[in-house]
NUZATOR-356989 format. One line per 3 residues: number of its first residue (from 0); their letters; for each residue x negated, y, z of C-alpha. Coordinates in nm, 4 decimals. Layout:
// residues N
NUM) A) X Y Z | ...
//
This chain:
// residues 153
0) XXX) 0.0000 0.0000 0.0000 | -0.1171 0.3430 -0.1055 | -0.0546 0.6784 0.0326
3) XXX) 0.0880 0.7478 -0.3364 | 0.3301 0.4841 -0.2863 | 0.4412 0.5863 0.0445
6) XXX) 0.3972 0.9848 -0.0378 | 0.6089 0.8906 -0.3426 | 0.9200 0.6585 -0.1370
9) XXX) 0.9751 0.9430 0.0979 | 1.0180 1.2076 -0.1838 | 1.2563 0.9885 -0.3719
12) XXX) 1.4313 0.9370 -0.0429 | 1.4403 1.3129 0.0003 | 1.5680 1.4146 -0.3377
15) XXX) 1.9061 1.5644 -0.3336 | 1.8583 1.6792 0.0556 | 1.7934 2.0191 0.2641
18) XXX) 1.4598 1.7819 0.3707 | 1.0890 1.8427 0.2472 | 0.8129 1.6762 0.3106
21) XXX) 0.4934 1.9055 0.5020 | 0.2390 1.5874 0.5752 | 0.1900 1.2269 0.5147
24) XXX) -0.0996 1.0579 0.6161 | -0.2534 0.7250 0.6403 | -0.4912 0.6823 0.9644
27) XXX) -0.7264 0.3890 1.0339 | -0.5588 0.1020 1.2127 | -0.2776 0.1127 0.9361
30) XXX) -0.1179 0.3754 1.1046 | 0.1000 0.6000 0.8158 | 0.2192 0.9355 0.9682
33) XXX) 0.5012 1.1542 0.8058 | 0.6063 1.4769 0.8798 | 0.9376 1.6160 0.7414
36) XXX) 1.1085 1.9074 0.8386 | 1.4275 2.0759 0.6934 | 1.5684 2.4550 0.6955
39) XXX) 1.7694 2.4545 0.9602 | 1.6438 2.0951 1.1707 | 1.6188 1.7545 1.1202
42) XXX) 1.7697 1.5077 1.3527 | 1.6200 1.1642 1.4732 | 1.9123 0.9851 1.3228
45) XXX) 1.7794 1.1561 0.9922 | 1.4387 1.0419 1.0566 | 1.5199 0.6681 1.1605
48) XXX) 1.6990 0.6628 0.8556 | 1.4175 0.7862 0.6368 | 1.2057 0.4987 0.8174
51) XXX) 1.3908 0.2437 0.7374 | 1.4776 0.3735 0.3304 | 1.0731 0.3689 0.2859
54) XXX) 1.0174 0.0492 0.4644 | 1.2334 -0.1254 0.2654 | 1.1246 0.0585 -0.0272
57) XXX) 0.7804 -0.0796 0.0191 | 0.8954 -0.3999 0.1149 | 0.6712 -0.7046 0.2837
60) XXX) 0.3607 -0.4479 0.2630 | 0.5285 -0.2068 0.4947 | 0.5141 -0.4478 0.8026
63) XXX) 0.1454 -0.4408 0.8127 | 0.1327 -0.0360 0.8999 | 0.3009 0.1492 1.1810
66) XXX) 0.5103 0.4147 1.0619 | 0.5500 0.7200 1.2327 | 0.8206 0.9749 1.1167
69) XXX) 0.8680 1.3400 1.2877 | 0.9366 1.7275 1.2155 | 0.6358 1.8782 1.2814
72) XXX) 0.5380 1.9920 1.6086 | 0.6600 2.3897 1.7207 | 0.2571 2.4811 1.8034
75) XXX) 0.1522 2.3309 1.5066 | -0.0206 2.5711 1.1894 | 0.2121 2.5913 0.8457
78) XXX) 0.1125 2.3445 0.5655 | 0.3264 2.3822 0.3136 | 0.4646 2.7067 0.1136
81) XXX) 0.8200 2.6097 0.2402 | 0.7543 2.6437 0.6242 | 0.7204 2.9717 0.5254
84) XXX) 1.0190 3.0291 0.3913 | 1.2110 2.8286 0.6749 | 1.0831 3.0938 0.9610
87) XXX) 1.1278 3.3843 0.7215 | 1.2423 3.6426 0.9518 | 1.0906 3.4722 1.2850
90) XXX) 0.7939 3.5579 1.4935 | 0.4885 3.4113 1.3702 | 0.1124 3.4090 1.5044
93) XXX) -0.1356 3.4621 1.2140 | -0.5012 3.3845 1.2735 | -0.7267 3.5448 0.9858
96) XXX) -1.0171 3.4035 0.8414 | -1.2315 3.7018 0.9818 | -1.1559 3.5997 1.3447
99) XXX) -0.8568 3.8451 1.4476 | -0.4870 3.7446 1.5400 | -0.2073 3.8882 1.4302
102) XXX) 0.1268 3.8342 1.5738 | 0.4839 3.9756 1.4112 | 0.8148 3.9066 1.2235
105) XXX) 0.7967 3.7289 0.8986 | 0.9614 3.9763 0.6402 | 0.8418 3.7622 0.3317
108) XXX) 0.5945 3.5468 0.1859 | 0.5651 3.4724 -0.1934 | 0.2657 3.2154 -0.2544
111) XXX) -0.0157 3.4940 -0.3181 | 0.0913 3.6958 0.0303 | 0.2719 3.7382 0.3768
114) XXX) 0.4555 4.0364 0.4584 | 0.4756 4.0990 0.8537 | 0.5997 4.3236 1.1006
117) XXX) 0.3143 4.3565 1.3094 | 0.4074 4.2902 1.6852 | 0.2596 4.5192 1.9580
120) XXX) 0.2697 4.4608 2.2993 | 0.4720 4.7151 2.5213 | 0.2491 4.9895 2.7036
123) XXX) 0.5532 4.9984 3.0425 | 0.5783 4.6629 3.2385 | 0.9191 4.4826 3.1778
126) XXX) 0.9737 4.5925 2.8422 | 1.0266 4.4263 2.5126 | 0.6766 4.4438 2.2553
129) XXX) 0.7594 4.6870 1.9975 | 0.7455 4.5708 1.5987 | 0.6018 4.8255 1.3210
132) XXX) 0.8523 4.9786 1.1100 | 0.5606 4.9513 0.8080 | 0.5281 4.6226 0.6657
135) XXX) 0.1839 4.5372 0.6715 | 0.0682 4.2609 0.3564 | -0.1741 4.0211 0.4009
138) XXX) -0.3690 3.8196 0.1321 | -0.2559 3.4510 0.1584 | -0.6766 3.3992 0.1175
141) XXX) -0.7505 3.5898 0.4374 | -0.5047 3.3529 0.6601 | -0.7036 3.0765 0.8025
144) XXX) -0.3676 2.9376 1.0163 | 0.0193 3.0633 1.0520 | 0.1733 2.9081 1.3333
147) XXX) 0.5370 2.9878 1.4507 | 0.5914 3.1913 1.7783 | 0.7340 3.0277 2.0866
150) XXX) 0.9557 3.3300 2.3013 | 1.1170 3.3245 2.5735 | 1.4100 3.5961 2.6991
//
């Protein structure tokens, strides 16, 4: 079994779905690890059936791998063009490639850059951080990671 096999199972599986694939991976051991996410959220139901379509897709190879399906984890960086669509409008933490962080609402990305808001904290104790009116643009080059924000009210 090939990660082409199994890369190409869980897209045909996908097809006609608000699902899209953002990893799969084949780790020593035969572990296989897929990552699927959706716009609004995917359900373990949704996954478990996913598992089972591909395993039986693959047939009598699939039993010699562990299979491990998720969404992909809240801290974890962006890896496909469509995450960034999906939290369009959300608080995201953007790490550059020359060191700095940037942190702010996601107004738009289109493939070649990421329009943001640029978050700053608040100067008086207790109140809410203040977002730029200006959108500032960033290079889709220059990002090293984009990770969505975790708040809490």
């Amino acid at each position: 079994m090939t990660l082409e096999q199994v890369s190409n199972s869980v897209e045909k599986h996908l097809q006609g779905t608000d699902h899209f694939v953002v990893a799969v991976e084949m780790r020593p051991g035969g572990k296989v690890i897929v990552e699927v996410d959706n716009d609004r959220a995917i359900t373990l139901q949704e996954l478990a059936d996913l598992n089972k379509a591909v395993r039986e897709d693959l047939g009598t190879e699939a039993d010699e791998h562990e299979f491990q399906f998720s969404s992909p984890g809240m801290g974890r960086p962006f890896k496909v063009d469509r995450q960034y669509q999906k939290h369009t409008g959300r608080l995201v933490k953007v790490d550059l490639v020359d060191g700095r962080t940037l942190e702010g609402k996601l107004e738009r990305f289109d493939g070649a850059n990421v329009d943001l808001r640029i978050q700053h904290p608040s100067k008086v104790k207790g109140r809410l951080p203040k977002l730029d009116a200006d959108i500032t643009t960033i290079p889709f080059k220059e990002i090293k990671s984009t990770k969505a924000s975790i708040t809490f009210n």
